[in-house]
C-alpha positions as CSV (number, residue, x, y, z in Angstrom):
1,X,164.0,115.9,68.0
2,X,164.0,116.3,71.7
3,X,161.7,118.1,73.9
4,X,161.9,121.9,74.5
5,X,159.7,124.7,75.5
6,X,159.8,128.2,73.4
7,X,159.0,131.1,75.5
8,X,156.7,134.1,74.0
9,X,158.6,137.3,73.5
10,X,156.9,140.1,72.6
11,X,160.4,142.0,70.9
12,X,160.4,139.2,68.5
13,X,157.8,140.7,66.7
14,X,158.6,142.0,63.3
15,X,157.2,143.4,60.0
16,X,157.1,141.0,57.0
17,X,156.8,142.5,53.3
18,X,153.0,140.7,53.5
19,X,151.7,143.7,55.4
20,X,151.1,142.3,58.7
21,X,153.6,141.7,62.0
22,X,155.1,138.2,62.9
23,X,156.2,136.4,65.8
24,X,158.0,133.4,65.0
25,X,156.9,131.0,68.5
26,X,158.5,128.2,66.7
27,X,160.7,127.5,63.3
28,X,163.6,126.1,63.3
29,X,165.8,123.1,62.1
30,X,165.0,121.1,65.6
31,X,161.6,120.8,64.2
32,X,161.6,120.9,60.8
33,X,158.2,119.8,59.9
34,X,156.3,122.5,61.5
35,X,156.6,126.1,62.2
36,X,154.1,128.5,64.1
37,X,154.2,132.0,64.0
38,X,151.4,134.5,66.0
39,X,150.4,137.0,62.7
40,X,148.9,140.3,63.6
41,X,146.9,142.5,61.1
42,X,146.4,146.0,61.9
43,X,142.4,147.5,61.5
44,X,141.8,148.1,58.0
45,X,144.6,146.5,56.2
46,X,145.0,143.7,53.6
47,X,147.6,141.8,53.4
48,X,149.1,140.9,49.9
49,X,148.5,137.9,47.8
50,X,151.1,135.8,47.9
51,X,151.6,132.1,48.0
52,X,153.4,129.2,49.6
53,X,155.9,126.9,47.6
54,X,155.2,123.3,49.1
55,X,153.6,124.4,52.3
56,X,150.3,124.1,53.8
57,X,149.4,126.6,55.6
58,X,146.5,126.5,58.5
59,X,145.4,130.2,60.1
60,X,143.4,129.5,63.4
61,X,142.3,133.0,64.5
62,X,142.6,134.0,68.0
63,X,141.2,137.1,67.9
64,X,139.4,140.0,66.1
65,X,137.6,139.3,63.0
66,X,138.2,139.7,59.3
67,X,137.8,138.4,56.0
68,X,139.8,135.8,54.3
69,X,140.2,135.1,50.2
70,X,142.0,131.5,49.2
71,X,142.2,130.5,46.1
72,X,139.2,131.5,43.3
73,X,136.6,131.2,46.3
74,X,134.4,134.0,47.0
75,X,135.8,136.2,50.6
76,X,134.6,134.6,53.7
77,X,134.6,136.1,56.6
78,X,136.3,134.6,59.8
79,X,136.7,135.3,63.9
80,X,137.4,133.6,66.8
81,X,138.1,130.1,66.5
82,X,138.0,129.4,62.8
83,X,140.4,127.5,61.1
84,X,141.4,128.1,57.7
85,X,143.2,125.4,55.6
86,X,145.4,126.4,52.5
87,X,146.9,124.4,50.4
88,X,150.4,124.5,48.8
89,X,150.5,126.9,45.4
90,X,147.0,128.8,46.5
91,X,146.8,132.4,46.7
92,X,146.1,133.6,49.5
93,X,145.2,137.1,51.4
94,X,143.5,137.7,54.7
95,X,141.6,141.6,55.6
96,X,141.1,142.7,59.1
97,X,137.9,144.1,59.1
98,X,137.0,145.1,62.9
99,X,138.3,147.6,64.9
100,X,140.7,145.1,67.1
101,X,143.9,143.9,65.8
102,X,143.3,140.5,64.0
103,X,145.5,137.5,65.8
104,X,146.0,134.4,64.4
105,X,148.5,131.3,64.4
106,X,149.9,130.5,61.2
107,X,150.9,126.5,61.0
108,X,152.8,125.6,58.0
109,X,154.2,122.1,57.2
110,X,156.8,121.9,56.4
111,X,158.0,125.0,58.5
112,X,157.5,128.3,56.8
113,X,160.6,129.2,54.9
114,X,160.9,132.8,53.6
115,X,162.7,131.1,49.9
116,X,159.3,129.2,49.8
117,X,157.2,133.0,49.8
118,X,155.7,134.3,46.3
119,X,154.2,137.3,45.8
120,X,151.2,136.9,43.7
């Protein structure tokens, strides 16, 4: 690996099938043991359950608020600097629940591969 410094671009945001927008900061074959993407989740809006194949997945929220189901545990809600931890094979599903678009980073190791995404 060698060093290198990924500069934000706002056009690189997209819509994934999930139900919220994505900017991949950083996934790639250079670093192939972590990707980052900046989610966004639109007032009112749940994404879908769905699942990772052999990835961890950590959601530290930057901003806005909402509520966040893994697994069989009850909702909980989340905001500003909460980290969520998910675990390969666990379903997953994350609500914005304010009025502000819900930010987070999504960290997967390994990177986040779209072959490795299951709806559940």
């Amino acid at each position: 690996m060698t060093s290198n410094i990924k500069k934000y671009d706002p056009e690189r945001e997209y819509f994934f099938v999930e139900g919220c927008y994505i900017n991949e900061l950083s996934n790639g074959g250079l670093d192939p043991d972590v990707s980052i993407a900046q989610a966004r989740v639109t007032p009112g809006v749940t994404t879908q359950w769905h699942r990772l194949n052999g990835t961890t997945e950590r959601y530290v929220i930057l901003d806005g608020e909402g509520e966040v189901e893994v697994g069989d545990c009850a909702p909980k809600q989340v905001k500003k600097g909460d980290v969520v931890i998910i675990p390969p094979q666990t379903r997953q599903r994350i609500s914005n629940t304010g009025e502000e678009d819900l930010i987070f980073l999504a960290i997967c190791s390994p990177r986040f591969q779209e072959k490795n995404y299951i709806d559940s």
